[in-house]
C-alpha positions, 0 to 999 in steps of 0.5 A: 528379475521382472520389477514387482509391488509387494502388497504391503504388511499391515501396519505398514507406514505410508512412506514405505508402501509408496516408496516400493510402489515406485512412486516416491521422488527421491530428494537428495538435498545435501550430501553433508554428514559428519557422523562418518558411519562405516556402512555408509554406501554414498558415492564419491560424486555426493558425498560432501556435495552441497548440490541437490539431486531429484532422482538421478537429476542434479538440480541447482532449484526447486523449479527443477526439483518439481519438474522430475516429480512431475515427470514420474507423477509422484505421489510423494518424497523422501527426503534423504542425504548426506543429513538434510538436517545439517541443511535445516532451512533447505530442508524446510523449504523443500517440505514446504515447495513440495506441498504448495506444488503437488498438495497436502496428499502428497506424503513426505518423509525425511532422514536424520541422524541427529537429535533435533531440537524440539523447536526444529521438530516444531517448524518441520511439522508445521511445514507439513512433514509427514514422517521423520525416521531417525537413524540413531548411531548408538542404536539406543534411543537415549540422546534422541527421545526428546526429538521423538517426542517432539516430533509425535508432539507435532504431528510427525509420524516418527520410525527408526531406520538402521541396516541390520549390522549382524554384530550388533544383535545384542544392541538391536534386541535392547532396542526392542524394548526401548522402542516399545516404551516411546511414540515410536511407529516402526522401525525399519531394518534395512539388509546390510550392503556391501557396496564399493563406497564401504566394502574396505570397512566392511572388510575390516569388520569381517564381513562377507558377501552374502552369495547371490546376485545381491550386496547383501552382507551376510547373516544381516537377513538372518538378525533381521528377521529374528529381530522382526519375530521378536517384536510381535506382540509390541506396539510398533512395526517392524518391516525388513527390507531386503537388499534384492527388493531394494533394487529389483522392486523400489528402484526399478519401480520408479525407474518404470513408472517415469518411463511409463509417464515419459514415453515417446510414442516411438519408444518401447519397454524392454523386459528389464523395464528399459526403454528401446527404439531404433537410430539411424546417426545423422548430422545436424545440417542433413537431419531436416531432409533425412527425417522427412524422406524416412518418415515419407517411406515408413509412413511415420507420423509426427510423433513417431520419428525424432531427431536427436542433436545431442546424441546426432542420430533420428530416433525411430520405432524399432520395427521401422529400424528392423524393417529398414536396416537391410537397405541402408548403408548407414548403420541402422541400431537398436538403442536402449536406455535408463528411463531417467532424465539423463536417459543413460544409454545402457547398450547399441545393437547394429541391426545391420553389419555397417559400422 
């Protein structure tokens, strides 16, 4: 499925129509949490980790940090774990690192499933925090009212957001109301997944894939939008965000646009919004000499003809790859890539039958 920008709903918040427009950094900055939620779909290699991720980038400092978002040319953060309170001052310092480098325009949400104390509601406004969305356990707005409060108090754009559990219909309706009675902006009701980090819990709940290509759990869609229909006339928004869009409209999104502002002059987009170009491997000590006899044959510019050293192979334009492999006794490849800083490789074709 081709990526695509849903034109946003009216009454949509900022954070949202950045995000499925690709354009928001993706902060992971702890992967701390105590709560324990059965749903949760972090990986192993995060859950509990002190470290910090932008994107798909594990960061030791905020240098790193601000170097992935200018890679994508973000427009904005979220700010996600584990709990990024249970890391407040880190927290903090990120909002705060965020908008000395990329300006007061750029918009910041941020998640948590603790009820903050006003005085923190405080200090994030005056970092410069746009929106806050609440993940509230008990999916009643009892416990955290006075952080709502306190952070509208402070400027703070402030939402709910919960996946939309299907044996939780009773509890989610009550909530309608509650939340019709607060500074609440909008609730965000995300499908339910059913990933590897949970699919044992969401067994033990009974719950079934919903078919298709997507991790959907089923009937979540169907109490979101009855949920979604419920709320008209009250005076908030609510927004349901499906599993699919997640991955084939957010995420492959982003992917494109850093793709689209990293892209080496040799390189090309596939119609899975990944990058491809063609490689021939070569060593370290013959790189010099092969790089300069390929580029004099094919004509390449500078630009157009790289050698790789991690990888031990010279990076070409597919066509010239294509055009060569047949005269070569090397193997000739197509490679294809995640755009990512990691650039995953996602799959080598020989473009000739030397292995």
């Amino acid at each position: 499925m081709a990526s695509e920008i849903v034109p946003p709903e009216a009454g949509e918040t900022e954070g949202c129509i950045q995000c499925q427009q690709g354009s928001k950094l993706v902060l992971f900055v702890t992967g701390k949490c105590h709560w324990g939620c059965d749903y949760c779909p972090l990986s192993d290699n995060r859950r509990e980790s002190p470290d910090m991720f932008a994107n798909e980038r594990r960061c030791s400092n905020f240098a790193e940090v601000i170097e992935e978002g200018k890679a994508m040319r973000a427009t904005g953060t979220g700010i996600t774990g584990g709990d990024p309170m249970l890391d407040f001052d880190k927290t903090v310092d990120a909002v705060k690192t965020l908008k000395a480098a990329f300006g007061t325009e750029h918009h910041i949400h941020c998640y948590t499933s603790i009820p903050i104390k006003p005085e923190q509601a405080k200090e994030l406004g005056e970092a410069g925090l746009d929106e806050l969305r609440f993940h509230l356990l008990d999916l009643t707005l009892d416990r955290y009212r006075d952080s709502v409060n306190a952070a509208a108090a402070a400027g703070i754009c402030v939402g709910i957001e919960l996946p939309a559990e299907p044996d939780k219909s009773e509890k989610l309706h009550a909530l309608l109301l509650q939340l019709n009675d607060s500074p609440v902006e909008f609730l965000n009701l995300n499908e339910l997944e059913i990933t590897i980090g949970n699919q044992q819990n969401m067994d033990v709940r009974g719950f079934n894939l919903a078919g298709g290509i997507t991790a959907a759990a089923e009937g979540s869609a169907a109490l979101a939008i009855e949920l979604k229909e419920a709320s008209e006339g009250m005076d908030f928004h609510v927004k349901f965000c499906t599993s699919s869009y997640k991955d084939s409209g957010q995420l492959r999104n982003r992917f494109k646009r850093r793709g689209e502002a990293t892209l080496r002059p040799y390189e090309m987009f596939s119609d899975d919004d990944t990058i491809i170009f063609g490689a021939i491997p070569c060593s370290l000590e013959d790189a010099t000499d092969d790089v300069r006899e390929l580029a004099d044959t094919l004509g390449l510019h500078d630009g157009w003809i790289r050698y790789d050293a991690p990888s031990h192979r010279i990076e070409i334009p597919l066509s010239a790859a294509e055009e060569i492999a047949q005269h070569l006794s090397v193997p000739v490849m197509m490679v294809e890539v995640h755009p990512t800083h990691e650039r995953l490789e996602v799959g080598v074709v020989n473009l000739n039958s030397i292995r």
